[in-house]
N, C-alpha and C positions, 0 to 999 in steps of 0.2 A: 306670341303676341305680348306677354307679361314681360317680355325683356325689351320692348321694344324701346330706344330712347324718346321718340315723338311723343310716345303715349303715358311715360312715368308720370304724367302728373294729374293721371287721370284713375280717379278709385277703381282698385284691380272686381268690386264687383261688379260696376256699372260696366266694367270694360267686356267681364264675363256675361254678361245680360245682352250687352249690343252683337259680341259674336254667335251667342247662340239664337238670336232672334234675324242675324245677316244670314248661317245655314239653315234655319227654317224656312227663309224667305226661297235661297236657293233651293234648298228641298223640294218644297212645296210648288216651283214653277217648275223643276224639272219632271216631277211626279204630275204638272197637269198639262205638261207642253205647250204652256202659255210662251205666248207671240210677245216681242219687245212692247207693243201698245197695252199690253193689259198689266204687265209687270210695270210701267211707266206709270198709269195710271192708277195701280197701288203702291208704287212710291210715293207721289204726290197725294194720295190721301194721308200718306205718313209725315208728312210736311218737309219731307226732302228738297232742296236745293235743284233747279236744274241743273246744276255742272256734277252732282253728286248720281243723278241718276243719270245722266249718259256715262257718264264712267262706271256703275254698276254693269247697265247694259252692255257695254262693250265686252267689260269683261266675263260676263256672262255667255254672251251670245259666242266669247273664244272659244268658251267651255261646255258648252253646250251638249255637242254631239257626246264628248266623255262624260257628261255627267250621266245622262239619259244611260249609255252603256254600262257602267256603274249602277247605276237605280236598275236595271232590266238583271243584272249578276243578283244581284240581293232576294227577290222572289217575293211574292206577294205572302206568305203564310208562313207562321212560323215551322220551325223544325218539331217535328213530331218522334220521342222517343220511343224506339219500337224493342229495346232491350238493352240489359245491364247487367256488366261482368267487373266483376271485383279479385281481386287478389289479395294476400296479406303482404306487406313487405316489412321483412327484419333488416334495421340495419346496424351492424354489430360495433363497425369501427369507421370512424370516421378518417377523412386524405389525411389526419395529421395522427393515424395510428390511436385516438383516443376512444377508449370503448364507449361507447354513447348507448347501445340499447333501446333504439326507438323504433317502437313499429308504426308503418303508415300503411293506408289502403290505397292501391293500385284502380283504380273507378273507371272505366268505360262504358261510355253512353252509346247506343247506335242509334242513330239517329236518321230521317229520311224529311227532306218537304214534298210535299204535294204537288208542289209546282214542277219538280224536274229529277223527283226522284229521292236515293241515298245521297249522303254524303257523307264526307270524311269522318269516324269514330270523333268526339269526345271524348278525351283521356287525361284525369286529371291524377295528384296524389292528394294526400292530406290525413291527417291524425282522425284517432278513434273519433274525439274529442269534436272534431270537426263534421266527421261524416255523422255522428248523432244527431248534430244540428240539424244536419240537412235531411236523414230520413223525418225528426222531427216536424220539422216545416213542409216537407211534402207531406205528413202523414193530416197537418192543419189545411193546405190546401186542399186534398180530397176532403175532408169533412166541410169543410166552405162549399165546394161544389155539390156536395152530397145536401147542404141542407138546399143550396140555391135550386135544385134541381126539383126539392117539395116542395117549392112554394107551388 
């Protein structure tokens, strides 16, 4: 959208604000299976143009049935981790034969939603440096839950 020539002369934040509030809009009617009249009649509380909201509409109502299939893929609840396997990895020399020396951690998340089951492992790499981070901040999130839990 930021390359687009029509739009250059319009500030790239306002341009980011107008798209993320156009996929809300779509979000949001495809998540409540709103009918062209109620989508219509929250454009025009937005002070939209009629020529601008039947052309949303339309192209809306092309997209419809995929969006709604797309939103039903996605699942209502997040992924719930149910185990974590790590590995160390060395890596000695790099493609251009230069010894590098750098160890990272192999991380596997197994993961399941509630709505439809497992899914695919989580597997990511990343330095000592990195995965300290991140036991750190999960070790901050239990203790948030842990106090939120006494109140």
């Amino acid at each position: 959208i930021l390359d687009d020539p029509d739009l250059k002369d319009i500030d790239p934040t306002v341009l980011k604000h107008c798209h993320a509030a156009a996929a809300t809009c779509i979000l949001e009617a495809g998540k409540q299976k709103a009918d062209i009249s109620a989508i219509s009649t929250c454009l025009e509380d937005c002070k939209l143009d009629k020529e601008r909201i039947e052309q949303f509409c339309t192209e809306y109502q092309k997209n419809k049935d995929a969006l709604e299939i797309l939103l039903g893929s996605i699942g209502r609840s997040p992924l719930h981790i149910t185990d974590v396997s790590w590995r160390l990895e060395y890596q000695i020399k790099s493609n251009q034969l230069h010894k590098t020396y750098q160890p990272s951690y192999l991380v596997t998340l197994n993961v399941e939603n509630s709505d439809s089951g497992s899914h695919p492992d989580i597997r990511f790499s990343c330095t000592m440096e990195q995965l300290q981070d991140l036991v750190g901040k999960l070790k901050d999130a239990a203790k948030s839950l842990e106090r939120a839990t006494q109140m």
